[in-house]
MARMARVEX-27282 format. One record per residue (C-alpha): x, y, z; residue in three letters; residue number from 1. Coordinates in pm, 1 decimal, m for minus. Each point is the difference from the previous one (the first is absolute). Layout:
% residues N
c1=X	c2=Y	c3=Z	res=ALA	n=NUM
...
END
This chain:
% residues 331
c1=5024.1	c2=m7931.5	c3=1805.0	res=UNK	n=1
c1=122.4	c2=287.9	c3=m165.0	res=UNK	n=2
c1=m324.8	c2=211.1	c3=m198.4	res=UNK	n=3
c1=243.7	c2=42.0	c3=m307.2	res=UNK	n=4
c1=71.7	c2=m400.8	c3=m31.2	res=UNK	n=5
c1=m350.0	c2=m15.0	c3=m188.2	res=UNK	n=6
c1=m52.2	c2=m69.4	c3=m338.0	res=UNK	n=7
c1=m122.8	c2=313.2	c3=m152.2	res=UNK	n=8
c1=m251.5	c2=149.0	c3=m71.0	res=UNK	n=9
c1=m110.8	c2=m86.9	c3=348.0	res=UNK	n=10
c1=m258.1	c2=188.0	c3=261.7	res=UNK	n=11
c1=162.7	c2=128.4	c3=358.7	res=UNK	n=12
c1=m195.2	c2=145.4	c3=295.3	res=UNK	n=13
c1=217.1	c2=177.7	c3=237.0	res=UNK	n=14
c1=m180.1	c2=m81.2	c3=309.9	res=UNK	n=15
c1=72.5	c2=305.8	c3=190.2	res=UNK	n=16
c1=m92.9	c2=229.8	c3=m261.9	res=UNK	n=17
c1=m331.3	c2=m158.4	c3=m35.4	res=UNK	n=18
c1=m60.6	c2=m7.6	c3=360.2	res=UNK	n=19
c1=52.9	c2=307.4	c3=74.7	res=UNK	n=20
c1=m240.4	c2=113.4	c3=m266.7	res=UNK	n=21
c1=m282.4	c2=m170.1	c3=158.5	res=UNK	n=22
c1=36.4	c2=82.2	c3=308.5	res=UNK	n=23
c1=38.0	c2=372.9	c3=m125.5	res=UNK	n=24
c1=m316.1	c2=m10.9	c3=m178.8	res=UNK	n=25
c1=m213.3	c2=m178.5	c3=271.6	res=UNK	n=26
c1=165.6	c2=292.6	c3=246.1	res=UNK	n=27
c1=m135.9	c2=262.7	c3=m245.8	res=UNK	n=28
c1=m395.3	c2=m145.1	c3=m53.2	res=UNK	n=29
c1=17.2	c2=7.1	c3=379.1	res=UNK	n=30
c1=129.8	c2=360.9	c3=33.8	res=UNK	n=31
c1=m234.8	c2=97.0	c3=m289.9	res=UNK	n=32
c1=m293.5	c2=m197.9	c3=179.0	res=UNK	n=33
c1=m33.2	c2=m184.6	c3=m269.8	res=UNK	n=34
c1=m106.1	c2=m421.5	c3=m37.8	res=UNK	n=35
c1=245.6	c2=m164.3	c3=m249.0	res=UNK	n=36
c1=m52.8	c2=m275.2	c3=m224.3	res=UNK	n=37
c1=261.2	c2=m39.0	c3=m181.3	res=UNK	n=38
c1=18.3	c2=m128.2	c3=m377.7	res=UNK	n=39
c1=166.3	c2=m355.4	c3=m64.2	res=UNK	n=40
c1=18.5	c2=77.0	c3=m418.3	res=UNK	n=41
c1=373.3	c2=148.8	c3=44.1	res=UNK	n=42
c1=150.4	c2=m264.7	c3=188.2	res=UNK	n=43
c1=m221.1	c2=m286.1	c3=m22.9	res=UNK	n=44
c1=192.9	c2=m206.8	c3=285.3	res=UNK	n=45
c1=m271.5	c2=m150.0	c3=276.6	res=UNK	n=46
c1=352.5	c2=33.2	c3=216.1	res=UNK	n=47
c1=m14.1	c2=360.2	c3=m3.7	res=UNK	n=48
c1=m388.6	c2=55.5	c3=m4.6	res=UNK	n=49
c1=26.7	c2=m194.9	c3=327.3	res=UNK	n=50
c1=302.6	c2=247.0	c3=149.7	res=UNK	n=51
c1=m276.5	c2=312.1	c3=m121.9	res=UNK	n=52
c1=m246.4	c2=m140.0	c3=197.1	res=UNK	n=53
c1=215.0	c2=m45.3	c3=321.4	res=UNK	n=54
c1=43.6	c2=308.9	c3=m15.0	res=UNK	n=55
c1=m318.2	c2=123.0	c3=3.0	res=UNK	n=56
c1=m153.8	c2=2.4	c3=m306.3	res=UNK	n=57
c1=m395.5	c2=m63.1	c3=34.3	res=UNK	n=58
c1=m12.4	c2=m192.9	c3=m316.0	res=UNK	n=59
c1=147.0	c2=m67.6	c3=m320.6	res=UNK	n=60
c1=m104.3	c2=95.5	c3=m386.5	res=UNK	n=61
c1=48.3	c2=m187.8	c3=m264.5	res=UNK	n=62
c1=m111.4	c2=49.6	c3=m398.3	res=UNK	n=63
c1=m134.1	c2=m346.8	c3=m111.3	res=UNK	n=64
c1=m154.0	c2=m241.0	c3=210.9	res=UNK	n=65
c1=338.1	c2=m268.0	c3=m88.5	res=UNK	n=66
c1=214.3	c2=272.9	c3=172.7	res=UNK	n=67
c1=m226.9	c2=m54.8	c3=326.8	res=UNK	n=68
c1=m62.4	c2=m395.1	c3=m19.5	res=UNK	n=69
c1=407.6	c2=8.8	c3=78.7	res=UNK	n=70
c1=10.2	c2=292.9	c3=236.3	res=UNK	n=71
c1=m1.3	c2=m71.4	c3=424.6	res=UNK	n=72
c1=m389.5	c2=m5.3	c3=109.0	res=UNK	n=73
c1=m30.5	c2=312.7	c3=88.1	res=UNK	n=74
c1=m250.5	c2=273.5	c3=m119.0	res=UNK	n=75
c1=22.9	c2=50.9	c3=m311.6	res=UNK	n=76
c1=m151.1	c2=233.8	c3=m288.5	res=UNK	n=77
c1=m15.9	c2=m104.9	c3=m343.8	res=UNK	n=78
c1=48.1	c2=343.3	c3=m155.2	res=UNK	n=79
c1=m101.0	c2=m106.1	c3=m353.4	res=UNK	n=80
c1=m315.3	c2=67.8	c3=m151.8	res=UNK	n=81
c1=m214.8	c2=m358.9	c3=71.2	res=UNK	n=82
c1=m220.2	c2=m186.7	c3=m257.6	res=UNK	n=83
c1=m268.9	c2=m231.4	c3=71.9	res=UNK	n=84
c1=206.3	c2=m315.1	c3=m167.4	res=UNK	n=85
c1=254.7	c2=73.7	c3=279.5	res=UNK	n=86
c1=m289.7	c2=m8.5	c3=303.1	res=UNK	n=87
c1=108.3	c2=m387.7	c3=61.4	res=UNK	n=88
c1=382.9	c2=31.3	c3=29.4	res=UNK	n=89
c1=m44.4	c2=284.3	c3=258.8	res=UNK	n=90
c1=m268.0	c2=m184.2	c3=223.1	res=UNK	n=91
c1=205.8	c2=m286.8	c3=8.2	res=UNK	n=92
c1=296.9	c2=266.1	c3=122.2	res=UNK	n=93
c1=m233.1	c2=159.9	c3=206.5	res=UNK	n=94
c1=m25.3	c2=m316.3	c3=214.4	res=UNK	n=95
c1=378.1	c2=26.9	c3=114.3	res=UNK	n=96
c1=m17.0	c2=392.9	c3=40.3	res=UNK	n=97
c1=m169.8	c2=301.6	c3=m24.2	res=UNK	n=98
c1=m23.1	c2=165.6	c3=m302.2	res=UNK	n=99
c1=m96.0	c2=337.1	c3=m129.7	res=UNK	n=100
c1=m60.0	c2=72.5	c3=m372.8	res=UNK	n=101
c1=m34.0	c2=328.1	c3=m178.4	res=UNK	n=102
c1=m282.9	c2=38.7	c3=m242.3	res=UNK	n=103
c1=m106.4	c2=298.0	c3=m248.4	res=UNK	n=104
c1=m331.7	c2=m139.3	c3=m177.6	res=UNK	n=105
c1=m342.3	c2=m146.8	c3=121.6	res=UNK	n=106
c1=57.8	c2=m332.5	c3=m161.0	res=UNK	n=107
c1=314.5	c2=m54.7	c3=201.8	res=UNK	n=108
c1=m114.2	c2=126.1	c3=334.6	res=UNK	n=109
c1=m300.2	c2=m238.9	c3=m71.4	res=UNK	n=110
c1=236.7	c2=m296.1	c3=m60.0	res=UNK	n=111
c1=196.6	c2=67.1	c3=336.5	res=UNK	n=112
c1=m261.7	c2=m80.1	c3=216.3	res=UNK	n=113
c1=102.4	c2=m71.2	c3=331.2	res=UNK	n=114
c1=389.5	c2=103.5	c3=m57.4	res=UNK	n=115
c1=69.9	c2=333.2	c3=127.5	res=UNK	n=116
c1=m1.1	c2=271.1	c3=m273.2	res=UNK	n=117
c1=180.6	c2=312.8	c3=m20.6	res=UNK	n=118
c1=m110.8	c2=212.4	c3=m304.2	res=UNK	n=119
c1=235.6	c2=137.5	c3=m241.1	res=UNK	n=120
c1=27.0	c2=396.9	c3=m87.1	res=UNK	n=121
c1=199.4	c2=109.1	c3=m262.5	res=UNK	n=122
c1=152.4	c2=303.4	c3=141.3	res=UNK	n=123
c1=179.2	c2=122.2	c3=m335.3	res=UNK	n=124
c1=221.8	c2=m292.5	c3=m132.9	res=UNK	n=125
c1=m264.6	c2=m157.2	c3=m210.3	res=UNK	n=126
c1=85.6	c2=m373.1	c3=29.3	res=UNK	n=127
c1=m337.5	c2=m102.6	c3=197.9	res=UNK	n=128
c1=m241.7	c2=114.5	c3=224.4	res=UNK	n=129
c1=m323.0	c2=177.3	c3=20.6	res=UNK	n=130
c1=20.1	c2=346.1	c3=m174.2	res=UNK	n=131
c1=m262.4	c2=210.8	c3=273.6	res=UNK	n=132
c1=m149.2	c2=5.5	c3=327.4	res=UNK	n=133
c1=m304.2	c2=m139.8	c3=m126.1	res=UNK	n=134
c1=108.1	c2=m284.2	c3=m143.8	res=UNK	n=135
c1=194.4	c2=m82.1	c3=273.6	res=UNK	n=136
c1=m305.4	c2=49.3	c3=268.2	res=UNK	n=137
c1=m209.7	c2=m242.4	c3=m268.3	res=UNK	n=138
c1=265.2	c2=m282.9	c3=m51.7	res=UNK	n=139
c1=53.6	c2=23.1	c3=405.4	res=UNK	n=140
c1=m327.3	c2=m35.6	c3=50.2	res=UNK	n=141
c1=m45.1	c2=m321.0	c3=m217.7	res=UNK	n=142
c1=348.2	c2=m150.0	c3=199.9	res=UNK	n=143
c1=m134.0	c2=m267.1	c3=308.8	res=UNK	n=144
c1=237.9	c2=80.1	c3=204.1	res=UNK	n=145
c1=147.0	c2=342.2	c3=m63.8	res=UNK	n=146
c1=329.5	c2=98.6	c3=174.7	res=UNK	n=147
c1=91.9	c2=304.4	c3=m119.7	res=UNK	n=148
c1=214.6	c2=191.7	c3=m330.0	res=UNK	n=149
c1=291.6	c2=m79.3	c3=m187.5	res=UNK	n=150
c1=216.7	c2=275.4	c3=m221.0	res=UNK	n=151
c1=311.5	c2=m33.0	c3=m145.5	res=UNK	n=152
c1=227.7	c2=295.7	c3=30.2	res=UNK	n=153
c1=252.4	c2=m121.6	c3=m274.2	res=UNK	n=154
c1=283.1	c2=273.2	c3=15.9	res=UNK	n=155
c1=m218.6	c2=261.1	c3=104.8	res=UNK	n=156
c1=183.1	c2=330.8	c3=67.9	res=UNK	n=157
c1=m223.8	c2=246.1	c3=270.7	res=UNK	n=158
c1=m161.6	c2=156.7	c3=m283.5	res=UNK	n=159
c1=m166.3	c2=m362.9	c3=m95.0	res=UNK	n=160
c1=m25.7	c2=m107.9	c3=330.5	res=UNK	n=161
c1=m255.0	c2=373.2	c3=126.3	res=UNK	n=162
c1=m150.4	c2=m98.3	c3=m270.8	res=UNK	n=163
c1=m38.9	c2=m392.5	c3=64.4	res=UNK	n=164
c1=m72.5	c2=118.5	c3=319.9	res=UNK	n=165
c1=m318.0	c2=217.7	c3=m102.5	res=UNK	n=166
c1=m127.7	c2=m331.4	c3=m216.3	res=UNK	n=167
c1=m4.4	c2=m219.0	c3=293.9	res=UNK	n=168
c1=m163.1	c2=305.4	c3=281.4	res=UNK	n=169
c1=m285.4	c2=m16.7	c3=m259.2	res=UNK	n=170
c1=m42.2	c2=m385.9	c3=m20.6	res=UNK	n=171
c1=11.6	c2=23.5	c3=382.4	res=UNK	n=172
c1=m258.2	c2=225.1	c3=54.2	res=UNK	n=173
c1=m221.6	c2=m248.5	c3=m177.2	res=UNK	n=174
c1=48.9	c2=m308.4	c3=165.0	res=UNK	n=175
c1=272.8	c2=m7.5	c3=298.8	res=UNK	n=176
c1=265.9	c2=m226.7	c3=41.7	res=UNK	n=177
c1=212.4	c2=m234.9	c3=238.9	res=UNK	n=178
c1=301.3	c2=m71.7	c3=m204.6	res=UNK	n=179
c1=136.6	c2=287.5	c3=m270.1	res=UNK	n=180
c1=291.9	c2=m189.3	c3=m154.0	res=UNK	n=181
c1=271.2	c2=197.6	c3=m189.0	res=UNK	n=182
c1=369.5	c2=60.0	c3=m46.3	res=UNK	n=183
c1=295.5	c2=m76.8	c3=m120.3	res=UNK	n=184
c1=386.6	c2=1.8	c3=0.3	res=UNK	n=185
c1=72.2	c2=301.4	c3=m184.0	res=UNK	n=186
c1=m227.0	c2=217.0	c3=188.1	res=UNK	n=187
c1=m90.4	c2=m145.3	c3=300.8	res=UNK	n=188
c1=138.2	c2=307.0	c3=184.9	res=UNK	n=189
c1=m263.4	c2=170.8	c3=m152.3	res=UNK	n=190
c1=m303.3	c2=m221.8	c3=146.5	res=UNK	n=191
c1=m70.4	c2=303.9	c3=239.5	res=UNK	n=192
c1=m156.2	c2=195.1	c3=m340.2	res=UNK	n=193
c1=m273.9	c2=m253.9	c3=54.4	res=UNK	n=194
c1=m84.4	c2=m22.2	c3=319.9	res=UNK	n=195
c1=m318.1	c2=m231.6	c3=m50.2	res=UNK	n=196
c1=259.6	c2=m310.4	c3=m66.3	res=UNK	n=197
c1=13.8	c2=m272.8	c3=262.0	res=UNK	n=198
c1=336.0	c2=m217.3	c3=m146.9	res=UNK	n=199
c1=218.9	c2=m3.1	c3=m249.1	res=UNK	n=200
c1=113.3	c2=m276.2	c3=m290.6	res=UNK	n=201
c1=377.1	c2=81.3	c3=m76.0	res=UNK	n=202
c1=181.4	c2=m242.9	c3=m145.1	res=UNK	n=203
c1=352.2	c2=68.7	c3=m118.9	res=UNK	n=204
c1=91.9	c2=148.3	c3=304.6	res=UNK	n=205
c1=125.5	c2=m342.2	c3=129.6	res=UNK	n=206
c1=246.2	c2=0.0	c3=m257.8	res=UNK	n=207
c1=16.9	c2=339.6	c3=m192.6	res=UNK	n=208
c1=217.7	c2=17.8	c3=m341.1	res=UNK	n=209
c1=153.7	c2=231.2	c3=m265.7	res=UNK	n=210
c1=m313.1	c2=187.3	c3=m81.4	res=UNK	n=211
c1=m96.9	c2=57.9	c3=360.7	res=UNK	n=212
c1=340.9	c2=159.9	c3=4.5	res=UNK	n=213
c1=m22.3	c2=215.8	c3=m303.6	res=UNK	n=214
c1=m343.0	c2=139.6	c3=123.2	res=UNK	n=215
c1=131.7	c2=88.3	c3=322.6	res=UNK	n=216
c1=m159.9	c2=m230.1	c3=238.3	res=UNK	n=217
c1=274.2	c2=m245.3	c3=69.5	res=UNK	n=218
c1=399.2	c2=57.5	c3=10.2	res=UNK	n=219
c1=223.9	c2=m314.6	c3=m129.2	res=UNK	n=220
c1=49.1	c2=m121.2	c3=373.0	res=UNK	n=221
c1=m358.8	c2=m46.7	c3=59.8	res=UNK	n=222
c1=m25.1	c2=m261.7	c3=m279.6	res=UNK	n=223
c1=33.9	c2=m336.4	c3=99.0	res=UNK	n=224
c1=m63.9	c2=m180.8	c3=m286.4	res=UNK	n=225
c1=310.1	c2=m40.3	c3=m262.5	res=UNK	n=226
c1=85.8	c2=m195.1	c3=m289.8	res=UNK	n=227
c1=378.0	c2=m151.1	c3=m37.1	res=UNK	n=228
c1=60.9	c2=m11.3	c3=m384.5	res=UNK	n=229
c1=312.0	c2=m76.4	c3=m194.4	res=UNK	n=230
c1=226.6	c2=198.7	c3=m236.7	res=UNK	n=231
c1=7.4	c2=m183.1	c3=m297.0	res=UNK	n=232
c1=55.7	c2=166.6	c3=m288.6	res=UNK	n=233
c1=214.8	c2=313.9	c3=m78.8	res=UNK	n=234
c1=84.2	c2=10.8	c3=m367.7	res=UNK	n=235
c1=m196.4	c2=237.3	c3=m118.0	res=UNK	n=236
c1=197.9	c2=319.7	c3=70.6	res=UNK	n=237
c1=m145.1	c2=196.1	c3=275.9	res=UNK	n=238
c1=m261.2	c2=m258.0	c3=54.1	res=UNK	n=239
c1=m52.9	c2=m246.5	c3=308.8	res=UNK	n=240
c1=m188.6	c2=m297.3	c3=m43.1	res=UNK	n=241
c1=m142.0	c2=m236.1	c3=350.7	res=UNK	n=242
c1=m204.9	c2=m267.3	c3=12.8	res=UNK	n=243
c1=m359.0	c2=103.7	c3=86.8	res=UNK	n=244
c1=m219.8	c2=174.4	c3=m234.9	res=UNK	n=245
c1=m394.1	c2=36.0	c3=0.5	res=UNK	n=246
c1=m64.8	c2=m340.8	c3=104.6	res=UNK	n=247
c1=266.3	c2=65.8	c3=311.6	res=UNK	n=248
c1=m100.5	c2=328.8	c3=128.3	res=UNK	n=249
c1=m367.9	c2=49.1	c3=m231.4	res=UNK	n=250
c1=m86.3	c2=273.3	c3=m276.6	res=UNK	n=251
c1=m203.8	c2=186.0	c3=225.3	res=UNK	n=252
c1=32.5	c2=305.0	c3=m179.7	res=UNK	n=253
c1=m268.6	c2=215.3	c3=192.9	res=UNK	n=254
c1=122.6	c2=m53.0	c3=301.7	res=UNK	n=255
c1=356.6	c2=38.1	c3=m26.9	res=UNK	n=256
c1=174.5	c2=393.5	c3=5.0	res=UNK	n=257
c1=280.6	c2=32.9	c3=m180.7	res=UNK	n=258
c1=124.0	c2=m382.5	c3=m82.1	res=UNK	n=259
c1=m84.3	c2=m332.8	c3=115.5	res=UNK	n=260
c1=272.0	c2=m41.2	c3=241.6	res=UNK	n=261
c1=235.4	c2=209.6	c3=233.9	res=UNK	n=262
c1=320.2	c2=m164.3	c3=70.6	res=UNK	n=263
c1=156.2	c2=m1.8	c3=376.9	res=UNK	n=264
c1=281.6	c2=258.7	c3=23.6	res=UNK	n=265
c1=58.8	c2=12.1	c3=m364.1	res=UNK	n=266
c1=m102.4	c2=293.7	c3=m226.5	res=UNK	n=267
c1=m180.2	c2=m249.1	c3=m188.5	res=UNK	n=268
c1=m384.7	c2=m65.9	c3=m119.1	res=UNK	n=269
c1=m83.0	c2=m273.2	c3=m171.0	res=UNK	n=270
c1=m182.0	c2=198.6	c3=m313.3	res=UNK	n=271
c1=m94.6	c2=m239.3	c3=m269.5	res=UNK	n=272
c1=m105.2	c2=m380.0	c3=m18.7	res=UNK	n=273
c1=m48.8	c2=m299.7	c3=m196.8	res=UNK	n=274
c1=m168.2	c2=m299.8	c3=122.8	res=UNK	n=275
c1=358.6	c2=m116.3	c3=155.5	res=UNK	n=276
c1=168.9	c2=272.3	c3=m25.8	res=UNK	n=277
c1=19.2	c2=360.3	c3=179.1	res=UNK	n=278
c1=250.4	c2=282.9	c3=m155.7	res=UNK	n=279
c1=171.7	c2=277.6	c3=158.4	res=UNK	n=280
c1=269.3	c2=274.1	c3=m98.8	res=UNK	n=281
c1=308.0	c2=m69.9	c3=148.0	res=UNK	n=282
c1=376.9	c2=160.3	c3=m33.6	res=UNK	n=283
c1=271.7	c2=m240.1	c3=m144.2	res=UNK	n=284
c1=108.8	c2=m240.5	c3=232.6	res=UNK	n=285
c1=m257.8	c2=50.1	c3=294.1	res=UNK	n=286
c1=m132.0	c2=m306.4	c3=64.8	res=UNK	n=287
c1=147.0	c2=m339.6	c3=m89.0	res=UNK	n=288
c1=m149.4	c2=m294.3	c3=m136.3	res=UNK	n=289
c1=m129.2	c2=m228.3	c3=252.4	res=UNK	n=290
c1=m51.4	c2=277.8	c3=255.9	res=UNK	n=291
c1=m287.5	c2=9.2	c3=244.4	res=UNK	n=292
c1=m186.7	c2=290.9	c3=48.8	res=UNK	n=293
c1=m350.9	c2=121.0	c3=208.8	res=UNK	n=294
c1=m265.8	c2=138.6	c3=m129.5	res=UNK	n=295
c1=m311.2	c2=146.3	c3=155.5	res=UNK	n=296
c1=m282.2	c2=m95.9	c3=m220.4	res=UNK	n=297
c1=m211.5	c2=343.4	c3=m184.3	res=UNK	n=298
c1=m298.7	c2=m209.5	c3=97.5	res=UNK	n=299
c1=m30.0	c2=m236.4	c3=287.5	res=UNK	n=300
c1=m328.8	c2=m122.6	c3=m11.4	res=UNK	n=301
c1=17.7	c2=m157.2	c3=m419.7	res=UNK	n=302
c1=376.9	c2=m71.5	c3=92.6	res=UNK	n=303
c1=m108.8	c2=m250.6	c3=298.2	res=UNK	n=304
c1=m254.7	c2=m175.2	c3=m217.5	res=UNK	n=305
c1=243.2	c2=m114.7	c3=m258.2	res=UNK	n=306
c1=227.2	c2=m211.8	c3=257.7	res=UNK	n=307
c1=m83.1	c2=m332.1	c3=187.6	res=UNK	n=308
c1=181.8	c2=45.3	c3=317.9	res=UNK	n=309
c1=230.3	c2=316.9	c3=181.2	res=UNK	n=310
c1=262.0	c2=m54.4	c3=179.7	res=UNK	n=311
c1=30.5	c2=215.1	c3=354.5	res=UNK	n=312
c1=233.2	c2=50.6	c3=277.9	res=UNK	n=313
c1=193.0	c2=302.7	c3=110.0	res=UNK	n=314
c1=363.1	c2=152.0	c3=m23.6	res=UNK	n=315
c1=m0.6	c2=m139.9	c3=m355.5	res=UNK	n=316
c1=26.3	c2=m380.6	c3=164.3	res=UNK	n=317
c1=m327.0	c2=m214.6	c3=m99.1	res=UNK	n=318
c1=m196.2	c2=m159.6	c3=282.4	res=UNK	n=319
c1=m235.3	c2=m161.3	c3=m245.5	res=UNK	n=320
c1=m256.6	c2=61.5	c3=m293.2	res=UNK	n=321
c1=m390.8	c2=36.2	c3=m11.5	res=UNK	n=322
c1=m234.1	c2=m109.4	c3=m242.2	res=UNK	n=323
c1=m163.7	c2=259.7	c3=m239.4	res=UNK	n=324
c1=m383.4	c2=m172.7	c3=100.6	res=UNK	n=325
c1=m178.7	c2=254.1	c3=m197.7	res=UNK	n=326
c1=195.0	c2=m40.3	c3=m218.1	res=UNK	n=327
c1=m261.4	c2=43.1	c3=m372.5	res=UNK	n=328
c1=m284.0	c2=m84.2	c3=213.1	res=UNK	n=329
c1=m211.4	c2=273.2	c3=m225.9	res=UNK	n=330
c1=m325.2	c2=m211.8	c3=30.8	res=UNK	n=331
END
């Protein structure tokens, strides 16, 4: 089957593209000595978490404990801050894999008991995490079963990262650790600046997507995930109108450079959106009603979570379609 016979707005996977990318990154970690555990959030597809970890991958992250219960049984950390209501749900996972979790208080490192723990250190983005050395060496101490130290690098340029780095050579110091567990897509390359980390967690990489590409760490050809959208309106002069807006492709704002949408070899982005509808600038006459058209998403991770199933294949021919299994599973 032809890709562009699907109803739009629809969800394609070029299969090549995406393997290629894993295979690429698992190559790098093991260049860069480096464990990697990659992060289901962006594609949320047990298909492709179970390619990663043919590869190579040690493990797998997720965010909630729903992502995991629907994930392959394989090692997994739960890289969300835990509370003690949770403690039942992630026993009961914890009998059909190993799990880690990440906690940044006494209370929580309390409630994990026997689950392995990895404390949290905020390392300059000031989401979560413990905010010194000490508090790190007293919330590890209260932890059962103590594994070793989580940070998350964010976008970190190597000005952040020396700095991260200095954080987490102090919290060392004070109590050692097996596992240092960092990373992620947009400067993964730069893992070296902190050369106490054991893996990684990137995520996006599988896929990649228009911000990736505005930042500089993808080009268009290493995305693999697009959207097929049709043209249908043009009567506003100068003005294109297709058929996916924020609940097609998200309103991720903060993580999209530039637009929420590049379009494939067209000088198009896809700059404004209503719930149903997405607007770009055209020339009269450029695109025809009814036209198909690709898009690469601004940000693949929110864009995946809006859509039930993606089709896949490669050469723009469909071999078949994947559920979205993580699909809003944010408890």
């Amino acid at each position: 089957m032809d890709a562009l016979s699907l109803e739009t707005p629809f969800l394609y996977v070029d299969l090549d593209v995406l393997e290629r990318n894993l295979r690429r990154m698992q190559q790098q970690c093991a260049e860069w000595k480096l464990q990697l555990r990659p992060h289901t959030k962006t594609h949320k597809i047990p298909e492709i978490a179970r390619m990663q970890l043919a590869l190579g991958a040690r493990g797998l992250t997720v965010a909630k404990i729903g992502e995991a219960e629907v994930m392959p049984e394989a090692e997994t950390l739960v890289a969300y801050p835990i509370v003690p209501a949770k403690m039942d749900r992630l026993r009961a996972l914890a009998k059909t894999r190993p799990i880690i979790v990440t906690v940044d208080s006494v209370e929580a490192a309390r409630a994990a008991g026997d689950i392995d723990t990895l404390v949290e250190v905020d390392v300059g983005f000031g989401r979560c995490g413990v905010q010194s050395p000490a508090a790190y060496e007293e919330v590890a101490g209260a932890c059962a079963r103590f594994r070793g130290l989580f940070y998350h690098p964010a976008g970190f340029d190597e000005a952040a990262l020396k700095q991260a780095a200095g954080m987490i050579r102090e919290c060392l110091a004070r109590r050692p650790a097996e596992i240092v567990s960092g990373g992620s897509t947009r400067n993964a390359a730069l893992t070296y600046l902190v050369p106490e980390t054991t893996e990684i967690r990137p995520g996006a990489y599988a896929f990649n997507d228009a911000g990736l590409v505005a930042l500089g760490v993808a080009k268009p050809e290493d995305c693999a995930l697009r959207m097929l959208v049709s043209v249908v309106s043009t009567s506003v002069p100068g003005q294109c109108v297709i058929d996916g807006g924020s609940k097609t492709f998200s309103m991720n704002a903060t993580k999209v450079v530039g637009g929420y949408g590049d379009f494939v070899d067209r000088p198009w982005r896809v700059e404004k959106q209503n719930e149903e509808h997405g607007f770009f600038p055209i020339e009269q006459g450029s695109a025809r009603i009814g036209e198909k058209l690709w898009v690469i998403p601004g940000s693949a991770g929110t864009c995946v979570n809006l859509h039930d199933e993606i089709a896949y294949g490669r050469n723009g021919q469909v071999e078949g379609k994947w559920r979205v299994a993580a699909r809003g599973r944010s408890r």
